[in-house]
C-alpha positions as CSV (number, residue, x, y, z in Angstrom):
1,X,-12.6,-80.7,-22.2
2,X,-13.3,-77.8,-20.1
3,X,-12.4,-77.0,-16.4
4,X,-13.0,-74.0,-14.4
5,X,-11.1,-73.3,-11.2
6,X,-11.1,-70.5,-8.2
7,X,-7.5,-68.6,-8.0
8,X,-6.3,-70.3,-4.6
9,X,-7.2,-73.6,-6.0
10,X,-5.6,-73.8,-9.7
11,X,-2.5,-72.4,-7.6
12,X,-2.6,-75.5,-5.6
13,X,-3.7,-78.2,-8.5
14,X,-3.1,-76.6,-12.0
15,X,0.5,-77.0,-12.1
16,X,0.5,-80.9,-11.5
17,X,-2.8,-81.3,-13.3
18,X,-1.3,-79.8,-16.2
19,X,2.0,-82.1,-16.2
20,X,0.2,-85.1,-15.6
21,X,-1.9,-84.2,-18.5
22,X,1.1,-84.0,-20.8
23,X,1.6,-87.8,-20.6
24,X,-2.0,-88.4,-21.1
25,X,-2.0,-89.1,-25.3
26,X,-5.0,-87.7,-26.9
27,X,-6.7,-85.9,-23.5
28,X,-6.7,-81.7,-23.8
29,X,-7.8,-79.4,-21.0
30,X,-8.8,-75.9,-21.1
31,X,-8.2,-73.8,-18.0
32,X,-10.5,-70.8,-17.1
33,X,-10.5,-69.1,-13.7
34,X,-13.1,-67.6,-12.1
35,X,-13.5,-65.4,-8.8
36,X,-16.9,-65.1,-8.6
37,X,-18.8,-62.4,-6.5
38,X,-20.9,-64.5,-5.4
39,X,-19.4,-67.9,-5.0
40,X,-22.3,-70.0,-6.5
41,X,-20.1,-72.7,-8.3
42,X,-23.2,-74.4,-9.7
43,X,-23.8,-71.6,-12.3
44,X,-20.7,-72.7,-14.2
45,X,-21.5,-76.0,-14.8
46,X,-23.6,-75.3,-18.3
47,X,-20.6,-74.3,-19.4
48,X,-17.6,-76.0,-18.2
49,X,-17.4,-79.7,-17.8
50,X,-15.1,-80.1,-14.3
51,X,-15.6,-77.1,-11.9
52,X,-13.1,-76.9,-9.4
53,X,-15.5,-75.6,-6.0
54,X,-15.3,-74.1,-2.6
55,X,-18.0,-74.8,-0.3
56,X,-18.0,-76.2,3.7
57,X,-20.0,-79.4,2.7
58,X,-22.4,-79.8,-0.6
59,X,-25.2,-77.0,-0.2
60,X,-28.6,-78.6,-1.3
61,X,-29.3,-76.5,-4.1
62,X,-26.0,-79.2,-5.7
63,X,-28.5,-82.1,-5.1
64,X,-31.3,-80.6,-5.9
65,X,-29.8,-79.7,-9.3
66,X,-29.0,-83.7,-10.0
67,X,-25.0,-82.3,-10.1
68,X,-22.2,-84.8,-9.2
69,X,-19.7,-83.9,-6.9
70,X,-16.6,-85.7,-6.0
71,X,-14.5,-84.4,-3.0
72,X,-10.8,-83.5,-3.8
73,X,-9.2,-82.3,-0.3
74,X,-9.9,-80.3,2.9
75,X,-7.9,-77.0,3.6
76,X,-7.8,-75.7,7.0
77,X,-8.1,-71.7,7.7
78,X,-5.7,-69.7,9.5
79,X,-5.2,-66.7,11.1
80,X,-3.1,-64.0,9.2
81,X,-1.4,-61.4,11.5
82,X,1.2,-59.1,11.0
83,X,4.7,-59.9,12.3
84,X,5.2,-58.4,15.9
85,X,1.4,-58.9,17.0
86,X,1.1,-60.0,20.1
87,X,-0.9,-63.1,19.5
88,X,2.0,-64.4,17.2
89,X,3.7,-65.9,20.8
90,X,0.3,-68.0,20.6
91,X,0.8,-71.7,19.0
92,X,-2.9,-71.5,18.3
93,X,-5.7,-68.9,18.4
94,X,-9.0,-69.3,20.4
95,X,-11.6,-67.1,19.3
96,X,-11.6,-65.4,22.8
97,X,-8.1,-64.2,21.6
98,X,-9.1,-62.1,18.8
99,X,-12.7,-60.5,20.2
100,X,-10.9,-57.3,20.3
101,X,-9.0,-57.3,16.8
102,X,-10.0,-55.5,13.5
103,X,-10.2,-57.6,10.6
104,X,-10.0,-57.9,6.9
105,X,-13.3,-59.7,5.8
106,X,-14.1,-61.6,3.1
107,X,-17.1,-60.4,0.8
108,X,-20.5,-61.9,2.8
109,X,-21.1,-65.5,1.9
110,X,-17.4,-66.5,1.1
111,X,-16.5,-69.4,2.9
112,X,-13.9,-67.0,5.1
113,X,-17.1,-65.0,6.0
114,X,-18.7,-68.1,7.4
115,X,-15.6,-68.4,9.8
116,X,-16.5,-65.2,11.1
117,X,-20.0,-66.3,11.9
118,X,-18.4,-69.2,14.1
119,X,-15.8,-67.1,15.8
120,X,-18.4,-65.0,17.1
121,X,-21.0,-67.4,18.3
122,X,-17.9,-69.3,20.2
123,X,-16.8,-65.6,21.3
124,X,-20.4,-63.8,22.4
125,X,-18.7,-60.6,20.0
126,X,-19.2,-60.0,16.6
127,X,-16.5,-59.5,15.1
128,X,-15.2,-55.9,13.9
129,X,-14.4,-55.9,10.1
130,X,-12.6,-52.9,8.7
131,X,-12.5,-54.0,5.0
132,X,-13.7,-56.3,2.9
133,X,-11.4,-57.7,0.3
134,X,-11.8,-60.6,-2.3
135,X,-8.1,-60.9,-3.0
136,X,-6.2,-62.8,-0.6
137,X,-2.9,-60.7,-1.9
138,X,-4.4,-57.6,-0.7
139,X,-5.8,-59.0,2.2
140,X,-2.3,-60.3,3.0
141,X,-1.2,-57.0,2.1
142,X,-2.7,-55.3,4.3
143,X,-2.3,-57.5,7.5
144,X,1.3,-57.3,6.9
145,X,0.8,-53.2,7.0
146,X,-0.9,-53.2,10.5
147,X,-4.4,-52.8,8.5
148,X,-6.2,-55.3,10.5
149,X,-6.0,-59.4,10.9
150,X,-7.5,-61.9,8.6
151,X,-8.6,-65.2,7.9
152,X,-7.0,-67.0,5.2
153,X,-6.5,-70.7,3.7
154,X,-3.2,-72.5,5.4
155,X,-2.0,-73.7,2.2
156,X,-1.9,-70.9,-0.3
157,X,-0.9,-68.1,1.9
158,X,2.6,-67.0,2.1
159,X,3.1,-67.0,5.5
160,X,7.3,-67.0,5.4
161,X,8.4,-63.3,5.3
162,X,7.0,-60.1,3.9
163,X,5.6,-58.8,7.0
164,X,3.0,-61.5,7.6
165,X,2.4,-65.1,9.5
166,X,-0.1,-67.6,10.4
167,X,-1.4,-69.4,13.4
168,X,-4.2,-72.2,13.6
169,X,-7.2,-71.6,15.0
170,X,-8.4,-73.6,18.1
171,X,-12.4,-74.5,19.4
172,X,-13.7,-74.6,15.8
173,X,-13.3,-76.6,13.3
174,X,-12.2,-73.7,10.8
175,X,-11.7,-75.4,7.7
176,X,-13.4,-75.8,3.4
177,X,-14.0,-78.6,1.6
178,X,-12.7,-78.2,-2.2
179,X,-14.6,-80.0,-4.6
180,X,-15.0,-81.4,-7.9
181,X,-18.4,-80.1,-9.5
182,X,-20.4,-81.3,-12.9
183,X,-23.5,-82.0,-14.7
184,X,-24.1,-86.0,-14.7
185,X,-23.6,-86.6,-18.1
186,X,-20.8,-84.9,-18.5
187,X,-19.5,-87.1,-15.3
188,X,-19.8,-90.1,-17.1
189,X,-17.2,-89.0,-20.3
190,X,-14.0,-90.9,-20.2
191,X,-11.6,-87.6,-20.3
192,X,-13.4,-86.0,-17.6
193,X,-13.4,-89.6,-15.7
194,X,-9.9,-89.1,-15.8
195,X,-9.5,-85.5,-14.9
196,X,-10.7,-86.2,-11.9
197,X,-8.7,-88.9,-11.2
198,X,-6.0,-86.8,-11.9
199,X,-7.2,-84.2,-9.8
200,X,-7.9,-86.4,-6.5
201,X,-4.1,-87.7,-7.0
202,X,-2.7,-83.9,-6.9
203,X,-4.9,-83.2,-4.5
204,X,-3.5,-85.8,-1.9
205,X,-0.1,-84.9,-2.7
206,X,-0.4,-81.3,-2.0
207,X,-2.6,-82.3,1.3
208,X,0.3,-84.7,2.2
209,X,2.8,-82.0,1.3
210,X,1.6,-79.9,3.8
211,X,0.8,-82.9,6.4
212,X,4.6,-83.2,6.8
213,X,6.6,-81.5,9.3
């Protein structure tokens, strides 16, 4: 079978996946990524059977399309700043804090965007984005130069050395819900049943991973 994954998700599921899978007799997966410009997840599923999405709930369009979806986990997002920034006494960051910060964007409509969005309507300032970057290595890159700040996903961002670090963000609920996205029929097959067994099961264990102090 067929699963397609975004880069900050198969870094966070592939590897266990893909052991599990070895002591599963008789059931083969094929891996593609994907980091799409536009994040519509729904235009893979003609041609892979398990698509791994990124969304902050299930946009209509999902529904409407008579797609399954199964959730898998929930990733909070943080914000990236470069070590030495004064906001890095903070435990947490309102969005009061940062009205006055550049940032490092996200391309428009990417769940990071969408952050913006609320940051601003809890702030009364639109935020002031210096760059836009896909890649969360250059964007981590280039907080840890001084660039600007950024938001990025708690889990997946190395936020121990190399010039960057992370705090959580307070008065919004700043978070994505990762998914599990298909075509009904394909839903139904045993060896994608099981895939996404095997997919909620890593998924816990990461989120637990990271629950722990």
């Amino acid at each position: 079978m067929s699963l397609s994954t975004f880069p900050t998700a198969g870094q966070m599921l592939l590897p266990g996946l893909l052991r599990a899978i070895d002591d599963e007799p008789g059931l083969d997966v094929v891996v593609t990524d994907h980091d799409l410009a536009l994040p519509d997840f729904a235009s893979l599923t003609p041609d892979y059977d398990v698509v791994i999405a990124d969304s902050q709930g299930v946009p209509p369009h999902w529904r409407e399309r008579g797609l399954r979806t199964e959730h898998l986990m929930s990733e909070p997002f943080d914000i990236a700043l470069p070590v030495g920034h004064p906001l890095a006494a903070k435990a947490a960051i309102r969005p009061g804090d940062v009205a006055e910060e550049a940032w490092i964007g996200a391309p428009v409509g990417y769940p990071y965007d969408r952050v913006h969005d609320m940051l601003a309507a809890a702030s009364g300032r639109a935020p002031r984005i210096v760059q836009r970057v896909m890649d969360n290595l250059i964007v981590e890159a280039l907080v840890a130069a001084g660039v600007g700040i950024a938001i990025l996903p708690r889990y997946t961002t190395r936020s121990h050395g190399d010039g960057l670090i992370t705090r959580p963000i307070a008065g919004i609920r700043a978070e994505r819900q990762i998914s599990v996205l298909m075509r009904s029929d394909r839903a139904e097959r045993p060896s994608v049943r099981r895939v996404v067994e095997l997919l909620q099961h890593e998924a816990e264990l990461v989120s637990a991973r990271y629950r722990t102090p």
